[in-house]
N, C-alpha and C positions, 0 to 999 in steps of 0.2 A: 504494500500500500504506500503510494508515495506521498511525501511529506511538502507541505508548505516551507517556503522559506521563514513564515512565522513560528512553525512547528518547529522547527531544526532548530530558530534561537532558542524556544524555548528549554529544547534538552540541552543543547551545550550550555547554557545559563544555569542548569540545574549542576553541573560537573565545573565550570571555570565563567569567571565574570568577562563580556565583553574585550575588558581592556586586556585580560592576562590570555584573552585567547588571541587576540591581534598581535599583542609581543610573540606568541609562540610560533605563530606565523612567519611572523618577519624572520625568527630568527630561524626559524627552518628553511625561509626559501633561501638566505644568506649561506646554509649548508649544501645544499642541492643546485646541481649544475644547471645551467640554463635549458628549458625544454630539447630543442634541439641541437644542444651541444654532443657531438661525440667523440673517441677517444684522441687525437690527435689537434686537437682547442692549443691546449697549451702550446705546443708544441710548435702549433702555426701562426700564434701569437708572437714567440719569441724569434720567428724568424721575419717577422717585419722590423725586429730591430737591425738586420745585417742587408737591408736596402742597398749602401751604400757601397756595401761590398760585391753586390753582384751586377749591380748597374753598367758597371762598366765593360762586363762582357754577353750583356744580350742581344745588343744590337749583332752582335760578331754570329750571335748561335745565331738568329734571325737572318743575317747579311752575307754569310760568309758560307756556311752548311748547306750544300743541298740537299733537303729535306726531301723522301719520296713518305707516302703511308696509303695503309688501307683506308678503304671507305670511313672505320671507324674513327683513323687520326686525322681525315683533312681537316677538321672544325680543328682542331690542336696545332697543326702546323701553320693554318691560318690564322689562328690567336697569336703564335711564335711571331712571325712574321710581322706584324701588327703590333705586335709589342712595343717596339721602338717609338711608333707617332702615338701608341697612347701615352709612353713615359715621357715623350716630350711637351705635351699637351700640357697646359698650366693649369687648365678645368676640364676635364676630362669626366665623361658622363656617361649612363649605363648606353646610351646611342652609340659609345664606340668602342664597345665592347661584346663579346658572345657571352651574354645571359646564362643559355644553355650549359657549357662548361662548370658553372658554380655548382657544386653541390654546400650541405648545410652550413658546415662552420662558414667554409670559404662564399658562401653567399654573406653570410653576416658581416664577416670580416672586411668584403669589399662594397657591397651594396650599405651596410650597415653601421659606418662610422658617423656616431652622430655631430661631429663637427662638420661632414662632407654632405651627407644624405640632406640636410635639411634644405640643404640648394643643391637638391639634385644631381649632386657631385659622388663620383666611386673614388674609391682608395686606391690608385694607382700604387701603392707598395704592394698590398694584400693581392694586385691582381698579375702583379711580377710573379710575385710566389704562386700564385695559384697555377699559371701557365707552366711557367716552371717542373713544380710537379706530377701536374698533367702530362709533362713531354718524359720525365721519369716512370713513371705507369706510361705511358703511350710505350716506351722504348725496351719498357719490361716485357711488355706483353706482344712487343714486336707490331704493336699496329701504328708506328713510325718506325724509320732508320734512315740513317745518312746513306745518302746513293753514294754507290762505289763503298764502302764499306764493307759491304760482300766481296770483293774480290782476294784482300786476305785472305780470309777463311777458305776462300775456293781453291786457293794456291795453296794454301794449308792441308785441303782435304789431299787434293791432287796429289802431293807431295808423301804423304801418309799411304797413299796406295799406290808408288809407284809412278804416276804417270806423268811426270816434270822431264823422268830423262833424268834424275837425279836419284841417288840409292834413298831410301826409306830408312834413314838410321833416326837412332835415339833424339834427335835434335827434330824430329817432325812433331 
């Protein structure tokens, strides 16, 4: 049988007055992590403080790598890519950026900043690291790689069975 919201005070009033159940509150949600926080929060907090440290070579990953990927990484190598004129950009806004790519923290942390968000502004640091990461998973999972990168490996295998024209010793 469901209860009124006058019912419900009435019983918690019978067990804790008003004010000591609002303190209990507060300090419970102060213990408990944010709705949709999960395990890696911290972890991607503290890498907006090293901005300054990677800044200087994403244009190069962006500029300089030719990127191939599956259907799953183009949206990643086109954020890659992009990167550069969004970190150049003084106000930078979710319009020039793929949406899509955020999952929970990483939406909060770049869509979320409330110094940024309230004029419609992204966090161009959070959204460094988000691509970033992205291109780490994308390159795990092999749905990017750097074109020609294969071709080691292929000289490698070749080599391991014989077929360079070169003996197959200990050093393959």
């Amino acid at each position: 049988m469901p209860l009124s919201v006058a019912q419900a005070w009435e019983r918690i009033e019978q067990l804790v007055t008003r004010e000591e159940f609002a303190k209990a509150i507060v300090e419970l949600s102060e213990l408990l992590p944010e709705a949709d926080e999960d395990a890696d929060t911290a972890w991607r907090k503290q890498l907006l403080e090293r901005y300054a440290t990677v800044r200087p070579f994403t244009s190069l990953l962006a500029e300089v790598i030719p990127w191939g990927a599956t259907q799953v990484g183009t949206l990643l190598v086109d954020a890659l890519r992009e990167l550069p004129k969004v970190q150049a950009l003084r106000k930078p806004g979710p319009e020039h950026i793929d949406v899509s790519l955020l999952d929970g923290t990483w939406r909060r942390l770049v869509l979320g900043n409330p110094l940024l968000a309230v004029n419609g502004l992204i966090d161009k640091h959070a959204w460094t690291f988000c691509v970033l990461e992205g291109l780490h998973t994308a390159l795990k999972r092999r749905d990017v790689l750097a074109k020609g990168a294969d071709n080691w490996v292929t000289r490698a295998r070749g080599c391991c069975r014989g077929q360079t024209g070169r003996s197959a010793g200990a050093g393959c």
